[in-house]
C-alpha positions as CSV (number, residue, x, y, z in Angstrom):
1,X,213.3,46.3,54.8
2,X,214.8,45.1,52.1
3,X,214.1,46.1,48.4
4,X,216.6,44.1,45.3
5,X,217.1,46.6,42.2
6,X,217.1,43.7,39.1
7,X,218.8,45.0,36.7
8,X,216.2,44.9,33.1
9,X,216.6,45.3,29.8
10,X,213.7,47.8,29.1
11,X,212.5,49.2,32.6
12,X,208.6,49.6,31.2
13,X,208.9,46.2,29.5
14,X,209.3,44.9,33.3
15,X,206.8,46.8,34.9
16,X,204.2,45.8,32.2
17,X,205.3,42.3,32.9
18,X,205.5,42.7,36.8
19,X,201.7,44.8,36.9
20,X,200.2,42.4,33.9
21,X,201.8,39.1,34.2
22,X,202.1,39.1,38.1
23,X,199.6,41.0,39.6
24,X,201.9,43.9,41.2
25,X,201.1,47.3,41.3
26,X,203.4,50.1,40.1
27,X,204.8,51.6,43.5
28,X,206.3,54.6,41.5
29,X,208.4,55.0,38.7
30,X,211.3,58.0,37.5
31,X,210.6,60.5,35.3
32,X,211.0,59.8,31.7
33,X,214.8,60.4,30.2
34,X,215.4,62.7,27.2
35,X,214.5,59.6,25.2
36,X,211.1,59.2,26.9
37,X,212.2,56.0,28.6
38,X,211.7,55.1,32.0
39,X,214.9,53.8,34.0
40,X,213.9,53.1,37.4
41,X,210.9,51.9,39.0
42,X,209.1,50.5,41.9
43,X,206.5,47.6,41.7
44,X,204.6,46.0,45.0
45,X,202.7,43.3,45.8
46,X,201.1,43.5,49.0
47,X,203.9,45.3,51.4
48,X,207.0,43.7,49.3
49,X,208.7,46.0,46.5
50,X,211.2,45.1,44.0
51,X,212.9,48.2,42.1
52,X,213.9,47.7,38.5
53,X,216.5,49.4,37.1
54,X,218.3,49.7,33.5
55,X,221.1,47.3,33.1
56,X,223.1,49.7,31.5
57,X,225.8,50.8,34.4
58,X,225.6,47.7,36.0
59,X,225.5,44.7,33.7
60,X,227.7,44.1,30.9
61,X,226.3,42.5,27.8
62,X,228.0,39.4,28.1
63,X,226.7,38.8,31.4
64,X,222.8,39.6,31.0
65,X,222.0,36.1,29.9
66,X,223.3,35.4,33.8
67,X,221.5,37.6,35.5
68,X,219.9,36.3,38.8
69,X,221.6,33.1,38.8
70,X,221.9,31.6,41.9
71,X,219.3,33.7,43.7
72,X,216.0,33.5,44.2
73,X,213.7,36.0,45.4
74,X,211.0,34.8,47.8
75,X,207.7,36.8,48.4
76,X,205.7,35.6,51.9
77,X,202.5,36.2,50.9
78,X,200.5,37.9,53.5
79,X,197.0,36.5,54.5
80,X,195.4,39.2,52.3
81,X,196.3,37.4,49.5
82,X,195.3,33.5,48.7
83,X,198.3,32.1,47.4
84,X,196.0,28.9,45.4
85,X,194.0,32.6,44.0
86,X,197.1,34.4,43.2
87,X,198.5,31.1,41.4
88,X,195.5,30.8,39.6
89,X,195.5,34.2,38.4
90,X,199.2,34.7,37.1
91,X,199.0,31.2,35.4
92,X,196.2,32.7,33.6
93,X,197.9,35.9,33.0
94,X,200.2,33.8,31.1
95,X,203.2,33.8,33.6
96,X,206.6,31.5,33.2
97,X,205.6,28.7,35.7
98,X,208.9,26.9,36.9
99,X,207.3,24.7,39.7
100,X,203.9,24.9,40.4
101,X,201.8,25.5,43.4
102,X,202.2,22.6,45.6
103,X,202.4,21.8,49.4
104,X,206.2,21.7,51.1
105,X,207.1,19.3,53.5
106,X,208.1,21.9,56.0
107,X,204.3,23.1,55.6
108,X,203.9,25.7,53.3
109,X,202.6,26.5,49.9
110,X,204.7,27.9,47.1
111,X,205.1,28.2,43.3
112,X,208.2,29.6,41.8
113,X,207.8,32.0,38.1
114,X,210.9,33.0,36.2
115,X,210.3,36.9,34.9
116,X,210.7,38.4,31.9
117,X,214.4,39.2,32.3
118,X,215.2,35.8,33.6
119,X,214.9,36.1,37.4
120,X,213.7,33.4,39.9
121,X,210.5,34.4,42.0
122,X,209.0,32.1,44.5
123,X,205.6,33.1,45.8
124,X,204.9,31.2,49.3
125,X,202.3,31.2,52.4
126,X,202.5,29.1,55.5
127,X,199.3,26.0,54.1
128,X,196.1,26.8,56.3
129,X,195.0,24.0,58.7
């Protein structure tokens, strides 16, 4: 299993986005620092987790505006979860559509959302006959 730490600029300001703008669930999260701020968390959706983590440490201010360039992070959705629903239901929640949902020649269906610190998320699911 594999599980990216992004790198965020205010941890809780992610996971709100991640649990109210994408439909995850918060996995589990640090305990508070002295300033009452979380600085690493978990979030899921279905059996995939993404950790968030402060940038501080690991990205200099110069570079945050680059963050996540040139990767994108791709979530198979599992049958549990109807991708043309799920699409429905972030749009609503006001999510950063990139490319919407739409059938790929190679047969599956996908959508790709830019998150709140500025990384690429593709959601996809082999298209049901």
């Amino acid at each position: 299993m594999i599980s990216p730490i992004l790198s965020c600029v205010n941890v809780q300001t992610a996971i709100d986005h991640y649990t109210n703008q994408l439909g995850f669930e918060l996995a589990w999260a640090m305990p508070p620092n002295e300033k009452g701020e979380t600085e690493f968390a978990g979030v899921r959706l279905g059996r995939a987790e993404i950790m968030l983590g402060v940038t501080a440490g690991f990205v200099e201010d110069s570079d945050l505006p680059k963050r996540g360039i040139g990767v994108q992070i791709y979530f198979n959705l599992p049958d549990s979860i109807d991708i043309a629903w799920y699409y429905k239901k972030v749009k609503g929640l006001g999510a950063r559509i990139e490319r919407p949902l739409e059938l790929r020649p190679w047969g599956e269906q996908a959508f790709t959302v830019k998150d709140i610190d500025g990384y690429n998320l593709m959601f996809a699911q082999s298209a049901q006959e």
